[in-house]
DRENZA-638730 format. One record per atom (N, C-alpha, C, O): residue number from 0; residue in three letters; atom name; x, y, z. Coordinates in Angstrom, 3 decimals, always signed. Layout:
<rs>
+-----+------+------+----------+----------+----------+
:  nr : rest : atom :     east :    north :       up :
+-----+------+------+----------+----------+----------+
: NUM :  Ala :   CA :        X :        Y :        Z :
...
+-----+------+------+----------+----------+----------+
</rs>
This chain:
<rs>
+-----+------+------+----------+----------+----------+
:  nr : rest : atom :     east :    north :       up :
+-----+------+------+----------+----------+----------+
:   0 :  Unk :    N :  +61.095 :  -52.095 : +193.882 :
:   0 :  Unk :   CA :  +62.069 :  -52.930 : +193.177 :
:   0 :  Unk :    C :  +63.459 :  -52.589 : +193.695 :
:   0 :  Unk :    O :  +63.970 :  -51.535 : +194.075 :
:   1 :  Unk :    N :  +63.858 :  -53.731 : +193.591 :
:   1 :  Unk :   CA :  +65.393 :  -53.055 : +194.600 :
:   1 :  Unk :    C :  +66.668 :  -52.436 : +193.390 :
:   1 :  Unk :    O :  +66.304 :  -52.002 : +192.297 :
:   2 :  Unk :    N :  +67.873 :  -52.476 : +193.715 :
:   2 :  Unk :   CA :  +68.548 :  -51.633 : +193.086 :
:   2 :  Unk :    C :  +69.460 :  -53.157 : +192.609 :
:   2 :  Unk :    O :  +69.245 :  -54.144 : +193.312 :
:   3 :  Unk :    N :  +70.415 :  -53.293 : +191.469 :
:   3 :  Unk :   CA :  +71.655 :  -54.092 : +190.679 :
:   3 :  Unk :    C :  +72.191 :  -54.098 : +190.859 :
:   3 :  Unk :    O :  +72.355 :  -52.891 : +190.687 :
:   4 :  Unk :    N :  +73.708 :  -54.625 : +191.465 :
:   4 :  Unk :   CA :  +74.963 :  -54.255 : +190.727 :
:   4 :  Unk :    C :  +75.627 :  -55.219 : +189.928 :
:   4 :  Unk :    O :  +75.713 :  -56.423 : +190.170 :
:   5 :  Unk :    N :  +76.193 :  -54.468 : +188.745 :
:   5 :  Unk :   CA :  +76.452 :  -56.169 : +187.629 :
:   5 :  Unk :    C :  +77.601 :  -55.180 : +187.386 :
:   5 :  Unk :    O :  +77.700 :  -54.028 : +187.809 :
:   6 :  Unk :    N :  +78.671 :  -56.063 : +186.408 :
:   6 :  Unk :   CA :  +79.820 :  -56.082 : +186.130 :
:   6 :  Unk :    C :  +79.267 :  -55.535 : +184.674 :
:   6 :  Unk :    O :  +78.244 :  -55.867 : +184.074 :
:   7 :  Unk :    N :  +80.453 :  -54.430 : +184.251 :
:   7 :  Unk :   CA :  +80.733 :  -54.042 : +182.691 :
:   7 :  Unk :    C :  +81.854 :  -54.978 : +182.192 :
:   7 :  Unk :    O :  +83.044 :  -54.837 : +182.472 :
:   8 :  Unk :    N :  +81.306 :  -55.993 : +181.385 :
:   8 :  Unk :   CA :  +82.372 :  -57.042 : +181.023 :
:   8 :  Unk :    C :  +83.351 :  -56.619 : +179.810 :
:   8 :  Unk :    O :  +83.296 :  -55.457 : +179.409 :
:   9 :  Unk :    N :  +84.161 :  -57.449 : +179.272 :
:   9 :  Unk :   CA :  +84.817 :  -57.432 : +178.102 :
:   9 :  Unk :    C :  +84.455 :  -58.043 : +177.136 :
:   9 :  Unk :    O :  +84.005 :  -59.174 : +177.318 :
:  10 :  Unk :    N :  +84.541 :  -57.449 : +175.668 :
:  10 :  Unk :   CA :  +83.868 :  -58.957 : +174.551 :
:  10 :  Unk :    C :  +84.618 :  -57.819 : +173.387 :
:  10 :  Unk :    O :  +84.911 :  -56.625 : +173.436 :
:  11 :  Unk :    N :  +84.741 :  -58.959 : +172.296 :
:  11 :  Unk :   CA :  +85.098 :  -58.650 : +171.471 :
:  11 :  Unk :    C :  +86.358 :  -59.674 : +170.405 :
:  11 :  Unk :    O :  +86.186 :  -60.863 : +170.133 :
:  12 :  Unk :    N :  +87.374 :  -58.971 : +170.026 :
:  12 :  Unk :   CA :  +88.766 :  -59.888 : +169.410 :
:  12 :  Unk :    C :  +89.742 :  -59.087 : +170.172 :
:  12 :  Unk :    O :  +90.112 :  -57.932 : +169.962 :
:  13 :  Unk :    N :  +90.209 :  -60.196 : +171.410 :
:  13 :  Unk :   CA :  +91.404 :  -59.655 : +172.187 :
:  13 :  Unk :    C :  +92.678 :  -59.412 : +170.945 :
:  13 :  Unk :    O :  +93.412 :  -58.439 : +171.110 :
:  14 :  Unk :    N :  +92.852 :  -60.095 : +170.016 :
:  14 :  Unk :   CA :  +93.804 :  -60.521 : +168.988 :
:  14 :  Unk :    C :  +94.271 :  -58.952 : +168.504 :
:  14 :  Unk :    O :  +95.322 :  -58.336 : +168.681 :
:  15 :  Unk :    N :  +93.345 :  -58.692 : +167.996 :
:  15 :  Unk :   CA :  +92.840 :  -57.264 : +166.906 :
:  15 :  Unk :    C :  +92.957 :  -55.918 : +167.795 :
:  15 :  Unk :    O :  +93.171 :  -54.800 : +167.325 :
:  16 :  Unk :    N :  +92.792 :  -56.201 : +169.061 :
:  16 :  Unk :   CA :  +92.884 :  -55.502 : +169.923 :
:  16 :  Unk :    C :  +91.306 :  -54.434 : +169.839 :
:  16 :  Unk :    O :  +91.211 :  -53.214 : +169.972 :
:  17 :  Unk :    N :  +90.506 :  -55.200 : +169.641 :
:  17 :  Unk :   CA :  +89.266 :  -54.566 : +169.549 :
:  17 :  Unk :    C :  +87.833 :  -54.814 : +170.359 :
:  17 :  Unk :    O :  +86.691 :  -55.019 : +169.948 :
:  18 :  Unk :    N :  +88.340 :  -54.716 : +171.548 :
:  18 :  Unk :   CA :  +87.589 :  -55.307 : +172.784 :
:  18 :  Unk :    C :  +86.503 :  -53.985 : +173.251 :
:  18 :  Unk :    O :  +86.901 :  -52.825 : +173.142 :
:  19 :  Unk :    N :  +85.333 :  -54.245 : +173.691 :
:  19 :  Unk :   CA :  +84.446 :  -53.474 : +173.637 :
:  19 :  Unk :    C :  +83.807 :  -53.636 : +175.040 :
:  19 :  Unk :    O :  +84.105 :  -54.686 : +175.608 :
:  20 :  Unk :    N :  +82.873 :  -52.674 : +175.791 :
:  20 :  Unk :   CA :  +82.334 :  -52.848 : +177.308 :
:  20 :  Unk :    C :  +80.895 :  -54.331 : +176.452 :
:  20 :  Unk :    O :  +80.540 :  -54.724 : +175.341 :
:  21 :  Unk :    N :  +80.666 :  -54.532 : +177.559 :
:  21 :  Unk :   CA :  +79.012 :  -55.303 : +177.249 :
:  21 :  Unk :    C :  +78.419 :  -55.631 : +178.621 :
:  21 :  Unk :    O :  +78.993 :  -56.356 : +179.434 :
:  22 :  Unk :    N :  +77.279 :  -55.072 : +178.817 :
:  22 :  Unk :   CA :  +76.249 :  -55.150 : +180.198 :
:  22 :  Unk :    C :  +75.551 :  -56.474 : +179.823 :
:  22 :  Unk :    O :  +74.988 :  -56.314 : +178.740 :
:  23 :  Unk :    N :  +75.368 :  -57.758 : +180.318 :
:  23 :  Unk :   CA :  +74.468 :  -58.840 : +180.150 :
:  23 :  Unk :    C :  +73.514 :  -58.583 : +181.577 :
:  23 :  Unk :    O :  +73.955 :  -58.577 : +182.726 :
:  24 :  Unk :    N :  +72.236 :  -58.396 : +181.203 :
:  24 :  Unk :   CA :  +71.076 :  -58.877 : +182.243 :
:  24 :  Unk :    C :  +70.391 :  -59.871 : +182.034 :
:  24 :  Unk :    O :  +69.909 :  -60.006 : +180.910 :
:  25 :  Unk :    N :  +70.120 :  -60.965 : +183.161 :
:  25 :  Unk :   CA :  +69.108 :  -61.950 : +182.987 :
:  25 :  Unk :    C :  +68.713 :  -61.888 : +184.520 :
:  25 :  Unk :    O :  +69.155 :  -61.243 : +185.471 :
:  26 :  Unk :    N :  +67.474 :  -63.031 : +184.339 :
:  26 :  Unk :   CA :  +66.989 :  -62.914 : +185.790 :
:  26 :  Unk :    C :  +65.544 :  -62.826 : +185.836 :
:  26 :  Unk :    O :  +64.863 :  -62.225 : +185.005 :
:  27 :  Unk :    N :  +65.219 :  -63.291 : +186.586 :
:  27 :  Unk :   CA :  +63.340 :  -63.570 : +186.565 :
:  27 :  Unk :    C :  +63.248 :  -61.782 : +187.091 :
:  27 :  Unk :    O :  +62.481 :  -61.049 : +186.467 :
:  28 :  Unk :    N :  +63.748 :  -61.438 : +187.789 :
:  28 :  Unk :   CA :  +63.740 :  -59.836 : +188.270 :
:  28 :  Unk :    C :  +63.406 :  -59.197 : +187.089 :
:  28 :  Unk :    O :  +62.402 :  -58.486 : +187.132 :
:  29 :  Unk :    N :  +64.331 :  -59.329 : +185.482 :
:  29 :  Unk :   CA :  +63.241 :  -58.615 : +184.720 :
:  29 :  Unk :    C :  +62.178 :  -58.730 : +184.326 :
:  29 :  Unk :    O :  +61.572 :  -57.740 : +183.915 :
:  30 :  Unk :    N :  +61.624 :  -59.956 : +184.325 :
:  30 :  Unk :   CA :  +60.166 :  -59.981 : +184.175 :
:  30 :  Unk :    C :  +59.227 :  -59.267 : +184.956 :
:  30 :  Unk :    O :  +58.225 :  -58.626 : +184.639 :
:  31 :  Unk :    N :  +59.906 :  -59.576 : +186.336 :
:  31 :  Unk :   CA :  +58.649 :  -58.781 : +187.599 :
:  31 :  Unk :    C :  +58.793 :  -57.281 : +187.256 :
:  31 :  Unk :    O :  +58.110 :  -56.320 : +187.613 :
:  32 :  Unk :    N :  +59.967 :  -57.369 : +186.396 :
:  32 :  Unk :   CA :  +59.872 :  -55.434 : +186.226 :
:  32 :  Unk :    C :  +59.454 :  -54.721 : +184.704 :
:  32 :  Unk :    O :  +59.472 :  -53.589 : +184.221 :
:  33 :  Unk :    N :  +59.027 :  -56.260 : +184.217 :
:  33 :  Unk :   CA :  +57.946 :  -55.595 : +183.462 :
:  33 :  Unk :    C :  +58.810 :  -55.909 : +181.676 :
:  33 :  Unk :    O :  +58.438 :  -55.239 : +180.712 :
:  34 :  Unk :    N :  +59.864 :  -56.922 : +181.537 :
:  34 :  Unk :   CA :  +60.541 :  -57.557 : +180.689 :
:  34 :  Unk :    C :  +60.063 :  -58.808 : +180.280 :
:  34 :  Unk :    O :  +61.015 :  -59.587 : +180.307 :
:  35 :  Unk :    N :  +59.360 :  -59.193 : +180.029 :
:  35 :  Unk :   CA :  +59.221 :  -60.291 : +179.454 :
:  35 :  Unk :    C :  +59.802 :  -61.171 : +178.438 :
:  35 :  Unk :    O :  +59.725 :  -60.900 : +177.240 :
:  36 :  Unk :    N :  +60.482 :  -62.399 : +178.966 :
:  36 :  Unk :   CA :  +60.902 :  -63.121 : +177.038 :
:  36 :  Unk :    C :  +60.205 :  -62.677 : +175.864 :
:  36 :  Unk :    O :  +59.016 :  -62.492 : +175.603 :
:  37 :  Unk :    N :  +61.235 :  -62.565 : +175.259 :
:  37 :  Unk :   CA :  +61.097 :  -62.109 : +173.837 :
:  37 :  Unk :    C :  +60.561 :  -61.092 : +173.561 :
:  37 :  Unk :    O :  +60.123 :  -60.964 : +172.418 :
:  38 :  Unk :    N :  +60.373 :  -59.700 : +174.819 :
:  38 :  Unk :   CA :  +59.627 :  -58.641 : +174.741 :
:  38 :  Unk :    C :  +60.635 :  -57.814 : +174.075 :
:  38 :  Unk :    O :  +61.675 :  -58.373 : +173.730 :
:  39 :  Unk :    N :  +60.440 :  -56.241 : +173.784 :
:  39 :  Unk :   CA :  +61.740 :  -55.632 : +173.068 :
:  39 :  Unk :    C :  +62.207 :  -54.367 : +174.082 :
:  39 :  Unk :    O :  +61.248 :  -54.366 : +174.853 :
:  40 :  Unk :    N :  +62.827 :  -53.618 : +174.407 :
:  40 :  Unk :   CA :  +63.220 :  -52.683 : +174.835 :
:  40 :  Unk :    C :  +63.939 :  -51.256 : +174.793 :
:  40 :  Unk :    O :  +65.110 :  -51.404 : +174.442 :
:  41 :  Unk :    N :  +63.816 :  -50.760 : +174.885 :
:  41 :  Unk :   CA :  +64.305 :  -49.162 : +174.111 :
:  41 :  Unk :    C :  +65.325 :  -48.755 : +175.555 :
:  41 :  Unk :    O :  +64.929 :  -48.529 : +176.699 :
:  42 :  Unk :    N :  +66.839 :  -48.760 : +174.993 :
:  42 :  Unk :   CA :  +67.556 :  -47.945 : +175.456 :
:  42 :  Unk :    C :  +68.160 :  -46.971 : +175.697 :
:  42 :  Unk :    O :  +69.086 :  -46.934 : +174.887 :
:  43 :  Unk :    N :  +68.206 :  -45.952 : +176.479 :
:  43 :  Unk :   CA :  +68.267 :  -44.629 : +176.182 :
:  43 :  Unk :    C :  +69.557 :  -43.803 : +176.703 :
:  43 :  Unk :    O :  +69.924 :  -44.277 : +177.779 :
:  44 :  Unk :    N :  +70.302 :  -42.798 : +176.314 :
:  44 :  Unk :   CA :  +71.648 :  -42.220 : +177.049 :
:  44 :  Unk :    C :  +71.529 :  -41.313 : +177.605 :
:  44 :  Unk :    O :  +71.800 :  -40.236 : +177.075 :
:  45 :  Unk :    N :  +70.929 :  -41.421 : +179.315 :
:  45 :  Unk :   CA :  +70.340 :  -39.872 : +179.339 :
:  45 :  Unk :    C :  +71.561 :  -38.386 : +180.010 :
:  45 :  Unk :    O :  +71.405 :  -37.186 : +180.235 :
:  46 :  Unk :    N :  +72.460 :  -39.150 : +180.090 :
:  46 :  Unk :   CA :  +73.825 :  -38.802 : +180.743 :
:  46 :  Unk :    C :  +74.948 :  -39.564 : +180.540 :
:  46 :  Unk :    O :  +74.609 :  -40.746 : +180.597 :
:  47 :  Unk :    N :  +76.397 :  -39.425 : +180.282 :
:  47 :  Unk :   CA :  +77.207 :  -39.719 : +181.109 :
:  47 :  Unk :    C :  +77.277 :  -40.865 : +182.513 :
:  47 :  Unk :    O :  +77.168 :  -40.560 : +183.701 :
:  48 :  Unk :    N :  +77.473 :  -42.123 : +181.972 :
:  48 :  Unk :   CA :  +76.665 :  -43.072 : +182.910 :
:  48 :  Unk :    C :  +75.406 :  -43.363 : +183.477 :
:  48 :  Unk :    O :  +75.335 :  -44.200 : +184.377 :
:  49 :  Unk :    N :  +74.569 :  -42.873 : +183.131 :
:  49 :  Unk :   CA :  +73.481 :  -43.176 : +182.607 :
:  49 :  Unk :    C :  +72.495 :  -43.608 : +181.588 :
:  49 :  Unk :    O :  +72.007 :  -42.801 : +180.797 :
:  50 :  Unk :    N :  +72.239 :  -44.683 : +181.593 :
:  50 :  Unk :   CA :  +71.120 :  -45.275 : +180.706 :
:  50 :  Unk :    C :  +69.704 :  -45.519 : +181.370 :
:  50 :  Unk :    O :  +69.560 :  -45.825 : +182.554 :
:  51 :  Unk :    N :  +68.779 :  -45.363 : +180.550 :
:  51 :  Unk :   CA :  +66.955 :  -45.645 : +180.898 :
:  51 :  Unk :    C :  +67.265 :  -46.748 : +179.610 :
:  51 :  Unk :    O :  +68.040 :  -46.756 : +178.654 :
:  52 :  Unk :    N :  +65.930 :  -47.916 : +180.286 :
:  52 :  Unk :   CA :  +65.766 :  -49.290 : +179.880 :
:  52 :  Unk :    C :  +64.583 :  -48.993 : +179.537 :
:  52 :  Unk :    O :  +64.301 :  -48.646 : +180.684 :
:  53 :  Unk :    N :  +63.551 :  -48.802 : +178.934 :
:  53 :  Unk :   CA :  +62.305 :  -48.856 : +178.822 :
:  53 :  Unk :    C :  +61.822 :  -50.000 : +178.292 :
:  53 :  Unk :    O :  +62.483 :  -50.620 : +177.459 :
:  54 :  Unk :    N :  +60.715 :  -50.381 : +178.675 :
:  54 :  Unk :   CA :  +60.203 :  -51.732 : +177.786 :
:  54 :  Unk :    C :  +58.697 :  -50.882 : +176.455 :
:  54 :  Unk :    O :  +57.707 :  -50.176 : +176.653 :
:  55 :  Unk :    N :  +59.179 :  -51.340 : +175.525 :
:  55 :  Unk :   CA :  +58.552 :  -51.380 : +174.441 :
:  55 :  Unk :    C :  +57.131 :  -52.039 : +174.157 :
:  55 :  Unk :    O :  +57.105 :  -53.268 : +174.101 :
:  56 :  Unk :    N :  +56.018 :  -51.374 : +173.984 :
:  56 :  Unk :   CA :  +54.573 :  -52.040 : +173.853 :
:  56 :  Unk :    C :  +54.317 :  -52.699 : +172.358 :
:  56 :  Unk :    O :  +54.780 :  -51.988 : +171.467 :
:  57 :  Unk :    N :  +53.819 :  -53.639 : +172.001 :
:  57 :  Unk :   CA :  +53.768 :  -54.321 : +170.724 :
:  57 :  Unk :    C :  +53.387 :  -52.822 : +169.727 :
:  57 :  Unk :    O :  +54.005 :  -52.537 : +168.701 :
:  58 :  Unk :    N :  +52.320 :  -52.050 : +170.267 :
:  58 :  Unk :   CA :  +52.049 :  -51.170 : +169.715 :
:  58 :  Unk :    C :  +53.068 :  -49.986 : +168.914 :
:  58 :  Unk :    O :  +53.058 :  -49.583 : +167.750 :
:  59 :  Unk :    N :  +54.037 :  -49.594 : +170.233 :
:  59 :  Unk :   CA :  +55.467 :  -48.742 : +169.503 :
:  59 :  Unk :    C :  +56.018 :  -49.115 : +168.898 :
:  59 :  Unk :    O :  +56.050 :  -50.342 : +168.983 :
:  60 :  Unk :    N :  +56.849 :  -48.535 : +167.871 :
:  60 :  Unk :   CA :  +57.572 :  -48.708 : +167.002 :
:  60 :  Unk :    C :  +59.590 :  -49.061 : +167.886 :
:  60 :  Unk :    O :  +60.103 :  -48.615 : +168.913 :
:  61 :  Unk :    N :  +60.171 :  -50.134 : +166.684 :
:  61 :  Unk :   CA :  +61.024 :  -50.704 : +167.531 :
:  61 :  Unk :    C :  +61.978 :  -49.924 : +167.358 :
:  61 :  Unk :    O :  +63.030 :  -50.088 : +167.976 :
+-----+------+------+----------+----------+----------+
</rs>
């Protein structure tokens, strides 16, 4: 599977001054990697710029 690079966007109330990071993924790529619509996923912090994506089995708990 090859490697990403995506943008850490902005979202939030520019107004309020309460703007926050947000990662959006889409892409048939997550399916082949094992994401399916409407499947669920467990995100994890394993470092300091690092996150693990895991995909979730109907069986685990969400």
């Amino acid at each position: 599977m090859n490697a990403r690079n995506i943008k850490v966007e902005k979202t939030g109330d520019y107004f309020y001054d309460k703007v926050k990071p947000a990662i959006r993924l889409k892409g048939r790529w997550l399916e082949q990697a094992g994401f399916p619509p409407n499947s669920h996923a467990r995100i994890t912090v394993l470092a300091d710029g690092v996150l693990q994506i895991q995909a979730i089995t109907p069986s685990q708990p969400v």
